[in-house]
C-alpha positions in Angstrom: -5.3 -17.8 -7.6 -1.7 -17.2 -6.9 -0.1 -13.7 -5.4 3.3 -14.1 -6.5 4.3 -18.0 -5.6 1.7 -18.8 -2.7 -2.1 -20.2 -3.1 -3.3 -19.7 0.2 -4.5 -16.4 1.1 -3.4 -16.6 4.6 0.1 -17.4 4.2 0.6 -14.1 1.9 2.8 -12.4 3.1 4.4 -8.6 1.6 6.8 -10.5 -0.4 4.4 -12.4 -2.5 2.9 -9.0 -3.4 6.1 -7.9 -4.6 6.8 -10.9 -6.7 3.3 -10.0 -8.1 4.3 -6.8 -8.8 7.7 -7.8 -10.7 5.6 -10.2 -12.5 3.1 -7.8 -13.6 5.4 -5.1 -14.3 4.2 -2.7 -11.5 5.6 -0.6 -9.4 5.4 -2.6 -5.7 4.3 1.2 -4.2 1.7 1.4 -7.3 0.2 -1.7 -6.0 0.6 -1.2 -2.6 -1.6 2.1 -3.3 -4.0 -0.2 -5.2 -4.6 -2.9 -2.4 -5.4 -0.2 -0.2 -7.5 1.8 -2.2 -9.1 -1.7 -3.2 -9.7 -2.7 0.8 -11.0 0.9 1.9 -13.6 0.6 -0.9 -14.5 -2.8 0.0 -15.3 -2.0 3.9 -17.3 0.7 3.0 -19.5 -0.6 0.8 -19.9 -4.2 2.2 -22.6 -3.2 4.6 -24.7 -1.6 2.3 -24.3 -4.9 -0.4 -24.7 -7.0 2.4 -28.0 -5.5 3.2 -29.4 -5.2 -0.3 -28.5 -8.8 -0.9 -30.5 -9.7 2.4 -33.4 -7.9 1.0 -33.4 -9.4 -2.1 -32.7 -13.0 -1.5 -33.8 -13.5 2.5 -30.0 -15.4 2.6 -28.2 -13.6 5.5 -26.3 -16.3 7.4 -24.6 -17.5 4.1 -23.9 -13.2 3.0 -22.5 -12.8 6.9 -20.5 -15.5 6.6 -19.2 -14.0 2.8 -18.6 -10.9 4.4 -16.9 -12.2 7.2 -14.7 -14.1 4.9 -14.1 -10.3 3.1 -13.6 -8.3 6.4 -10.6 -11.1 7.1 -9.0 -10.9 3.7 -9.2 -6.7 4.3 -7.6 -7.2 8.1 -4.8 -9.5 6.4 -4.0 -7.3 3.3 -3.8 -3.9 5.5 -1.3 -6.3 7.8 1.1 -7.5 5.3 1.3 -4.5 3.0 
């Protein structure tokens, strides 16, 4: 998936969200709110999926290791916008 011109999540950088933005039509502070909104709900409630997916599927190295993968794309989002 690209954000703006750039595939790879790491090397996103507060520009490719704004290309996004022109390219979507948005407001770059409307998606700016977004993002956020977006992350905040995501580290709230990845503790509680995590652990109902645990429960119901006995797979919790592979769901710590999604999570992890989702707590690092939250940490990079929240440093480049």
């Amino acid at each position: 998936m690209k954000i703006g011109k750039e595939t790879r999540f790491d090397w996103v950088m507060e520009r490719h969200w704004q290309q996004m933005a022109d390219q979507l039509d948005l407001k770059f502070t409307y998606l700016k709110k977004l993002l956020r909104e977006i992350a905040e709900t995501l580290e709230k409630n990845t503790t509680e999926i995590t652990n109902s997916i645990i429960l119901k599927h006995n797979g919790e190295k592979t769901i710590q290791k999604i999570c992890g993968i989702i707590n690092t794309h939250i940490k990079h989002v929240r440093t480049y916008i």
